[in-house]
C-alpha positions as CSV (number, residue, x, y, z in Angstrom):
1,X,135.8,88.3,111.9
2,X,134.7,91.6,110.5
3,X,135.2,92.1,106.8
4,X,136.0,95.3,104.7
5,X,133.2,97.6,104.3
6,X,131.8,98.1,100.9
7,X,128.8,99.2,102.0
8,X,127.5,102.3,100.6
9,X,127.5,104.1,104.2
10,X,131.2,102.4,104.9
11,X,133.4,105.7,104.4
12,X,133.0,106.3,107.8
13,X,134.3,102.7,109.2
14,X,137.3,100.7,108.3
15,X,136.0,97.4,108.7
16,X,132.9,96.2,107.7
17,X,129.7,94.4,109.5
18,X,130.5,91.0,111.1
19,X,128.7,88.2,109.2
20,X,126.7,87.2,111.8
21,X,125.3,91.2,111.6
22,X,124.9,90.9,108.3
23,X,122.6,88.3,108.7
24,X,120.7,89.8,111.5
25,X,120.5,93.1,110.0
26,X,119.5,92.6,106.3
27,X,116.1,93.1,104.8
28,X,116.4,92.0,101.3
29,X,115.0,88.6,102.1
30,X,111.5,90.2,102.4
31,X,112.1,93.8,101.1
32,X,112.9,92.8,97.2
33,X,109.2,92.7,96.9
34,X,109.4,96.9,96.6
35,X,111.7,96.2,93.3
36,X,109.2,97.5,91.0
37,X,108.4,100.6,92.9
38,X,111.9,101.6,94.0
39,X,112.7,101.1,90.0
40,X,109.4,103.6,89.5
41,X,110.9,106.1,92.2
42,X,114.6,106.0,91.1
43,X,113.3,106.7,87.5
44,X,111.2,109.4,88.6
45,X,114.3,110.6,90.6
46,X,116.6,110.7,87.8
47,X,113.7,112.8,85.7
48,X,113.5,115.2,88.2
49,X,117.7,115.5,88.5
50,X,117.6,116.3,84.9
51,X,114.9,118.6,84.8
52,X,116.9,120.8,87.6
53,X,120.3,120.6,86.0
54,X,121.9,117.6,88.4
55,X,121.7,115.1,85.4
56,X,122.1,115.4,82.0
57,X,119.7,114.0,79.5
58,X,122.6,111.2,78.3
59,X,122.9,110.4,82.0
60,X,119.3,110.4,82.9
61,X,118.1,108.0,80.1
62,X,121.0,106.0,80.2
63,X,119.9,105.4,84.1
64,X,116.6,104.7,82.9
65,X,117.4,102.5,80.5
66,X,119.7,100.2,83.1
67,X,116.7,100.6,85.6
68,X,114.6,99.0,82.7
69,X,116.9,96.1,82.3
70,X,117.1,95.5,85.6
71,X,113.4,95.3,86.2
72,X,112.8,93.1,83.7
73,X,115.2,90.5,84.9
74,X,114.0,90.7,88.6
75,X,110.2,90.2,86.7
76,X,111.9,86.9,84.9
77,X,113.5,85.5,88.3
78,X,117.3,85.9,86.8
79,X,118.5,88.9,88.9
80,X,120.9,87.8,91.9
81,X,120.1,89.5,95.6
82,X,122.9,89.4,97.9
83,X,122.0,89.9,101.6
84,X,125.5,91.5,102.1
85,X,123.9,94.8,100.0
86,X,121.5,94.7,103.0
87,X,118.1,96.0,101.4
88,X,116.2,96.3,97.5
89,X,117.6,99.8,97.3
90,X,121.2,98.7,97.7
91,X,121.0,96.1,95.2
92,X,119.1,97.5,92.8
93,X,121.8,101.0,93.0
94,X,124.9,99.0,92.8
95,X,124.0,96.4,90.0
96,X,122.8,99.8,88.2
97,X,126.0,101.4,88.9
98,X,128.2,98.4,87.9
99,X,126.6,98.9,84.0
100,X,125.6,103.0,84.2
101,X,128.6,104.5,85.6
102,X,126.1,107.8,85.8
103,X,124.0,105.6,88.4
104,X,126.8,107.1,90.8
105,X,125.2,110.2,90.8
106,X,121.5,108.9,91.3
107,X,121.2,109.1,94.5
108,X,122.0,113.0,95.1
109,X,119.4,114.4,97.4
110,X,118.1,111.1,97.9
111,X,118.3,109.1,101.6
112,X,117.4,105.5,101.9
113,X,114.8,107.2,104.3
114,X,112.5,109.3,101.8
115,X,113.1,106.3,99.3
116,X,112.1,103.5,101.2
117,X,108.9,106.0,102.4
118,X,108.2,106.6,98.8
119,X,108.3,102.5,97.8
120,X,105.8,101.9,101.0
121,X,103.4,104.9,99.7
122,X,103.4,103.2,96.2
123,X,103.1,99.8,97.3
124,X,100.4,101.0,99.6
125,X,98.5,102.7,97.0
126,X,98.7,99.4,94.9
127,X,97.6,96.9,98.0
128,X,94.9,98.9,98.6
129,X,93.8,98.7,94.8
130,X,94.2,95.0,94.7
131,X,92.7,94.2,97.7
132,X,89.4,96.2,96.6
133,X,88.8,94.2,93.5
134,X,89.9,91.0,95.5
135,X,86.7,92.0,98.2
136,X,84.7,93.2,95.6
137,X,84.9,89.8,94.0
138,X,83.4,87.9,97.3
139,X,80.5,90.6,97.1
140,X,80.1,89.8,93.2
141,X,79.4,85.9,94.3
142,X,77.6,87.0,97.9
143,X,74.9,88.7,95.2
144,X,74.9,86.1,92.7
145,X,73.8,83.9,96.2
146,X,71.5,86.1,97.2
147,X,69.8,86.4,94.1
148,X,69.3,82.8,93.4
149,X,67.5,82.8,96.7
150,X,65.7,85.6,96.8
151,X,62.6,83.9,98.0
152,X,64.7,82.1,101.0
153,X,63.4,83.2,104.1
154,X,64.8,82.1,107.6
155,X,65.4,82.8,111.3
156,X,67.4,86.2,112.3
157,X,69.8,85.1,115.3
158,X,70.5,86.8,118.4
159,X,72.1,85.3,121.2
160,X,72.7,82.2,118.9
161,X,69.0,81.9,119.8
162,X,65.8,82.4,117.0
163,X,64.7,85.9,116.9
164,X,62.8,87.2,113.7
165,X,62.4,86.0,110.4
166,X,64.2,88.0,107.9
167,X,64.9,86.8,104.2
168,X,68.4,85.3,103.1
169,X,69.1,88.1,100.9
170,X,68.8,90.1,103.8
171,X,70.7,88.7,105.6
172,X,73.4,88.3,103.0
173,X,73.4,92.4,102.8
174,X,74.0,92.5,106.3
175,X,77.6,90.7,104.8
176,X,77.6,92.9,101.5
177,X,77.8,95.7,104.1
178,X,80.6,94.8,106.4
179,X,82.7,94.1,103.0
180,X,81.5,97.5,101.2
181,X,83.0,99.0,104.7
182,X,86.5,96.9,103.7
183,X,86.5,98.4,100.7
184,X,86.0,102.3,101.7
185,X,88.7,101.6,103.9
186,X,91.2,100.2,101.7
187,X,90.2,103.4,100.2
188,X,90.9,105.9,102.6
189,X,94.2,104.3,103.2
190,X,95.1,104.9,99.4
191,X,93.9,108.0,99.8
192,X,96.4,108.8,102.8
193,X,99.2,107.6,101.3
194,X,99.0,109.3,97.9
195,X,101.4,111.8,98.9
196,X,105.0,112.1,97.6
197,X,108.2,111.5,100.2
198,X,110.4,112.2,98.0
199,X,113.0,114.8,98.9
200,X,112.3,114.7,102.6
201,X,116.0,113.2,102.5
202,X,117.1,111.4,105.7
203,X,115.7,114.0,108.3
204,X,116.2,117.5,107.1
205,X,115.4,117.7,103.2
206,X,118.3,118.7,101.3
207,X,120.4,122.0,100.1
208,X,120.4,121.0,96.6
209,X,117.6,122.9,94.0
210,X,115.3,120.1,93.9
211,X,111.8,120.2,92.4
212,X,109.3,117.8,94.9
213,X,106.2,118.4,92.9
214,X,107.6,117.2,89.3
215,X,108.9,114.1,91.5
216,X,105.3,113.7,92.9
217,X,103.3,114.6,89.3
218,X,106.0,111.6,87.7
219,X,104.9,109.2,89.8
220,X,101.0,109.7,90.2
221,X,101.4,111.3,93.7
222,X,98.0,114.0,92.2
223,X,95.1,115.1,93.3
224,X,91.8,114.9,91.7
225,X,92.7,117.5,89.6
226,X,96.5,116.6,88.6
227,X,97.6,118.6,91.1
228,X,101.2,117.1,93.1
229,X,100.6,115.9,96.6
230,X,104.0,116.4,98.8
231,X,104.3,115.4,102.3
232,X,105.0,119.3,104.3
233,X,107.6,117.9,107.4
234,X,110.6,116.3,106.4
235,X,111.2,114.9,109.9
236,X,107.2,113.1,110.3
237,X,107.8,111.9,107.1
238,X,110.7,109.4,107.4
239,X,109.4,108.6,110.6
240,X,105.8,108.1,110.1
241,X,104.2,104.9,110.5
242,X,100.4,105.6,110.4
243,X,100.2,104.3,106.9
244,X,101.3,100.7,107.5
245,X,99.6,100.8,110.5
246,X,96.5,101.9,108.9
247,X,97.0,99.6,106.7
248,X,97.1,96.4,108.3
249,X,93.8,98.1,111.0
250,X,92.4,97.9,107.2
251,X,93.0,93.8,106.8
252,X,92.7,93.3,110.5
253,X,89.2,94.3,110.5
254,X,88.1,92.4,106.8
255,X,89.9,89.8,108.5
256,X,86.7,90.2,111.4
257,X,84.3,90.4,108.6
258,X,85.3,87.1,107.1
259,X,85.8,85.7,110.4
260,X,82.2,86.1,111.6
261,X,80.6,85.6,107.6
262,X,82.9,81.9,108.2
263,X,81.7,81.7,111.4
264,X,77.5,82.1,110.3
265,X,78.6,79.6,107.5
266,X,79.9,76.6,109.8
267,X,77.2,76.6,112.3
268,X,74.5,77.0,109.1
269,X,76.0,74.0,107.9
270,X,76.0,71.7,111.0
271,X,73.6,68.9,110.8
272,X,71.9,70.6,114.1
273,X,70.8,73.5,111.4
274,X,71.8,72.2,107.9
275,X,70.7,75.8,106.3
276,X,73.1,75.5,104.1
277,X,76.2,72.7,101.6
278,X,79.3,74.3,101.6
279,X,81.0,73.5,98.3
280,X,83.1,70.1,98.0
281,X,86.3,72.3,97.2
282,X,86.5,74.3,100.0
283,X,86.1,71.4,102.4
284,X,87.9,68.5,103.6
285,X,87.2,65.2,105.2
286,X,88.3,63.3,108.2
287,X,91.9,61.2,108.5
288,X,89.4,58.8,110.7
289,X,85.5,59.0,110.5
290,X,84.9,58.8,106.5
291,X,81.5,60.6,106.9
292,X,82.6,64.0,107.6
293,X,82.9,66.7,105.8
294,X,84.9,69.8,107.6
295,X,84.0,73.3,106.6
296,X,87.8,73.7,106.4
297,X,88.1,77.3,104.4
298,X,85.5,78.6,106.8
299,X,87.6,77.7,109.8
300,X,91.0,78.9,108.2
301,X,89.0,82.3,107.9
302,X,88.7,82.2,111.4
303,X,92.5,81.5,112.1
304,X,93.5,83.7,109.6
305,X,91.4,86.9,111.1
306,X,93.7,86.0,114.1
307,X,96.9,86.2,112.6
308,X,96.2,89.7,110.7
309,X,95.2,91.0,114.4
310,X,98.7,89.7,115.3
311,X,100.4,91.6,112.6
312,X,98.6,94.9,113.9
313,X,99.6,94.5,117.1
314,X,103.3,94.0,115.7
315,X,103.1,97.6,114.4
316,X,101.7,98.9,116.9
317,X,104.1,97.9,119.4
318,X,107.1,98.7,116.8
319,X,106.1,102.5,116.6
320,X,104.5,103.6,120.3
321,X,108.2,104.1,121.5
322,X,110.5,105.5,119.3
323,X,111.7,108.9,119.1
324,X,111.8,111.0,116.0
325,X,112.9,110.7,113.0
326,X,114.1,107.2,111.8
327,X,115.3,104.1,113.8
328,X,116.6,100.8,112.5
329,X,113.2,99.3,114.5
330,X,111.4,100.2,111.6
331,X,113.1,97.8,109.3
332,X,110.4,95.3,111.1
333,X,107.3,97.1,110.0
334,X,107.2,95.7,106.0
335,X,107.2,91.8,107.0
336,X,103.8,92.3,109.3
337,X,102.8,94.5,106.1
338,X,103.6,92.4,103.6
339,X,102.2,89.1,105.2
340,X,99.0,91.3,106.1
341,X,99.0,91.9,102.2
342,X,99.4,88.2,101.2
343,X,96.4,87.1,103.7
344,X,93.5,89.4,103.0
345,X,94.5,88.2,99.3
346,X,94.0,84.9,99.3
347,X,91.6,85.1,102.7
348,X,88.8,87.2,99.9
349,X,89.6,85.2,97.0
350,X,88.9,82.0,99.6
351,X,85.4,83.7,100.6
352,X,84.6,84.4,97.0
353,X,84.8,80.8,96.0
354,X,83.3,79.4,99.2
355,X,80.7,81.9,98.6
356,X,80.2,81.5,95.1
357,X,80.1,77.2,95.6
358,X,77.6,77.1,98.7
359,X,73.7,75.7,97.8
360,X,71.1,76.8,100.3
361,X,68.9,73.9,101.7
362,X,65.6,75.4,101.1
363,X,63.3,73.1,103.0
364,X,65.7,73.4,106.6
365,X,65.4,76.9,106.3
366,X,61.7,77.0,105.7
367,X,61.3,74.7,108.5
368,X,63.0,77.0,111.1
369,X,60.8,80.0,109.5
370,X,58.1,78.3,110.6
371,X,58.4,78.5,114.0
372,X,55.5,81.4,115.3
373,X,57.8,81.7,118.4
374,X,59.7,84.1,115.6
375,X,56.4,86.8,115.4
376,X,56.2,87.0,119.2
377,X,57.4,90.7,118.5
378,X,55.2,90.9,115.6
379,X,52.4,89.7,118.0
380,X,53.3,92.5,120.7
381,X,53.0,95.2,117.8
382,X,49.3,94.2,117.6
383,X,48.5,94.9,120.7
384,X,50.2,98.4,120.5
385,X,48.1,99.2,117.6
386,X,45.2,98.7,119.7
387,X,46.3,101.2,122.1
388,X,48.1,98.9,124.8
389,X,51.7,100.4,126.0
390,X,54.4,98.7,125.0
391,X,55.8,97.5,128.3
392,X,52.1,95.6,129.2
393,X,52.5,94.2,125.5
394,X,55.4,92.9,125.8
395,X,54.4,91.1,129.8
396,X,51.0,90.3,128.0
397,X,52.9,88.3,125.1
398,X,55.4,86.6,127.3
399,X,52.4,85.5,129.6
400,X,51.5,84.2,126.2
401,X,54.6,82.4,125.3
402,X,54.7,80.7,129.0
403,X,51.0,79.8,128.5
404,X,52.2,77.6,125.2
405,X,55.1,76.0,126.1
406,X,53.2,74.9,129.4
407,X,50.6,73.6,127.0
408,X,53.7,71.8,124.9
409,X,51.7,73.7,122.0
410,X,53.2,76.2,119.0
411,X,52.0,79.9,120.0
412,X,49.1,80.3,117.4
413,X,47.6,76.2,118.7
414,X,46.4,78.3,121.8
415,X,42.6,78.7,121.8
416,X,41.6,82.3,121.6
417,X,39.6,82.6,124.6
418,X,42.4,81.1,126.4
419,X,44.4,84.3,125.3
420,X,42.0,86.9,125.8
421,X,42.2,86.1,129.3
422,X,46.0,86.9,129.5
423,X,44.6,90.4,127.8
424,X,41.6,91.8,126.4
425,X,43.0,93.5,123.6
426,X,43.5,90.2,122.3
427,X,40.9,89.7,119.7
428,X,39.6,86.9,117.2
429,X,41.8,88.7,114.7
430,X,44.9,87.6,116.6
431,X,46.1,84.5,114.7
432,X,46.3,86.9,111.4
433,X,50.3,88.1,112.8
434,X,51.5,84.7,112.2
435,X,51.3,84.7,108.5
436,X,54.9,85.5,107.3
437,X,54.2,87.1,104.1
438,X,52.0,89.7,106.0
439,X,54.7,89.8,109.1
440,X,57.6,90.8,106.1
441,X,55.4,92.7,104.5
442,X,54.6,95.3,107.3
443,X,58.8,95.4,107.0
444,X,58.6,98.5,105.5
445,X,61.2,101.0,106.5
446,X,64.7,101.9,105.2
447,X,67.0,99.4,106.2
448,X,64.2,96.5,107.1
449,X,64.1,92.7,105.5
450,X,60.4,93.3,103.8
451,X,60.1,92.8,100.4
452,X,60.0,95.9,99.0
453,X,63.0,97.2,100.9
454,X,65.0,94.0,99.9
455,X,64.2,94.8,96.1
456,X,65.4,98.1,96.7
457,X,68.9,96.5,98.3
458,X,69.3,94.7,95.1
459,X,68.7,97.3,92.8
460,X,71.7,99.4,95.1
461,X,74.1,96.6,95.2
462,X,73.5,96.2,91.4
463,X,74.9,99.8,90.9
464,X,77.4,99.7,93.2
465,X,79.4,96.4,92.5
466,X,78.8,96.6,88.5
């Protein structure tokens, strides 16, 4: 049975939602979250209503003041929601009203729409904050790693199959960079949605003087040089979604990152390769077989990266069809949001420690170094130095490779005459491209694993994450 509206939209009805709509329909279960900035907007509001003459100052501090005391008891857990108020704005306006009587007047030139846009732009600009530091922890502990191994070198995969040796570090950068692009993302999306809402009303702005850029300058919507930023079309405004999708691309993609960093991790500490212990506390055992030990956090990375792709597609699918301006769809855009928020959390804090906690097993990963298989390219670049095309260098070295594993022999056990016949380029100076130092050392180029580029690496992700 439908119930007598008191809903802040109920002049228009005589009766009010049926129950069951309530529950179907209300968003304070997962919206409450946006107290703190829909406190920050509704103060900044009131300001601005002062400054232009809509509120006095009695009524405008006295709405601050209740705003206050109502944030603080939401912070200590002792504030009561009711799902029959429908959303945070609703609560927060009428528990105001029932102790300011002036809160009556708050929401002139205001819509739920350019409110609930202005809570998402400042809870985006926070996320985004967070969730740097967060990543920018697990790149802290990926070079504290790197540098207690600096001298670790091992095989570079491709294929799942040995390629090149590279060192550790280096390959730890390849990481630091995937993560650095996280964090320029995270970024960009702060960037995007450091523009003020406010006073975009519900489609059409408003008729009332209003003053957007004090609104914007109260509430840190500036540009590099103090300057307001104020979204310029009332209508994309309440209906734009970009942000939060954006936003959750943003997590969907560091979700990738830590996905495939997990994924390097787990097969590195199989027996089969054994490059690498994953710390006790990040791993569990088996219910059954007492000798395992399951790279658990490494896994859940994995799953994880799979759910924040989910919430993506959520938003994705929520906006493609909806016509301008707002539609009660978009009341389903925050849980995907929020949920993306609360995984790339915990997901970088997770990496950090697993990170931090791994020990490198030196002596399997100079064992798979070994293997001259891994200078086959290496051996090829000798004979092009000698003036031998590429293409016949690299038949001439696979020739080579065939030659040894017919033999059952390691590439540099094959007797030199034995290889000259494959070419005659070869000469007695042949063996000298399977030492390793000299292979990383001819390295040399921006953005390659020799030593001196490596050093230079450190020194840059020194500055950069200090």
């Amino acid at each position: 049975m439908a119930k007598s509206s008191h809903a802040t939209w109920g002049g228009r009805f005589t009766a009010g939602p049926a129950e069951l709509m309530l529950e179907f329909s209300e968003s304070v279960s997962f919206d409450r979250r946006l107290a703190p900035f829909d406190i920050a907007g509704s103060k900044a509001h009131a300001a601005m209503l002062a400054q232009v003459g809509l509120l006095t100052a009695k009524e405008r501090d006295a709405i601050r003041s209740g705003l206050d005391a109502i944030g603080a008891e939401i912070a200590a857990g002792k504030f009561t929601w009711s799902t029959k108020l429908e959303d945070v704005h609703m609560n927060i306006e009428q528990a105001l009203t029932q102790r300011v009587p002036a809160a009556a007047k708050l929401h002139t030139a205001r819509s739920r729409n350019d409110q609930v846009a202005t809570d998402m732009r400042l809870f985006f600009k926070h996320a985004c904050a967070a969730l740097g530091e967060k990543i920018l922890g697990a790149q802290r502990a990926l070079l504290a790693a790197a540098a207690a191994n600096r001298d670790v070198l091992l095989p570079g995969y491709t294929h799942l199959q040995r390629a090149q040796p590279v060192f550790l570090a280096h390959h730890f950068f390849a990481w630091m960079e995937m993560l650095e692009r996280d964090r320029a993302r995270f970024a960009t999306v702060a960037a995007h949605a450091n523009w003020c809402p406010l006073g975009s009303g519900a489609i059409a702005g408003t008729t009332l003087p209003i003053d957007r850029e004090f609104t914007a300058k109260a509430l840190g919507f500036v540009d590099a040089k103090g300057r307001p930023q104020v979204t310029q079309n009332s209508m994309d405004t309440v209906a734009d979604r970009d942000l939060f999708i954006e936003f959750a691309a943003a997590c969907a993609l560091f979700g990738v990152h830590a996905s495939r960093i997990a994924e390097d991790l787990i097969i590195w500490s199989s027996t089969e390769f054994k490059f690498v212990e994953l710390p006790d506390a990040f791993c569990t055992g088996s219910s059954l077989m007492p000798q395992k030990k399951n790279p658990d956090s490494c896994e859940l990375l994995r799953g994880k990266s799979a759910r924040l792709h989910g919430n993506l597609s959520t938003l994705l699918t929520l906006a493609k069809g909806l016509p301008l301006t707002y539609n009660r769809d978009l009341q389903e855009d925050k849980p995907p949001v929020f949920d993306s928020f609360d995984q790339t959390a915990i997901c970088a804090d997770v990496l950090a420690g697993t990170l931090a906690g791994m020990e490198i097993v030196r002596e399997r990963c100079a064992a798979a170094v070994r293997d001259p298989a891994l200078l086959a390219t290496d051996l090829a670049d000798y004979l092009v130095l000698k003036g031998v095309p590429f293409r016949e260098a690299h038949h001439a070295v696979g020739a080579v490779v065939r030659l040894a594993e017919k033999n059952h022999v390691e590439l540099n056990q094959l007797p030199t005459d034995e290889v000259k016949k494959i070419h005659p380029a070869f000469g007695a100076d042949w063996l000298e491209v399977f030492d390793l130092a000299r292979a990383l050392a001819k390295r040399a180029g921006t953005g390659m694993p020799g030593p001196a580029q490596v050093a230079r690496q450190f020194a840059r992700w020194r500055k950069t994450l200090r």
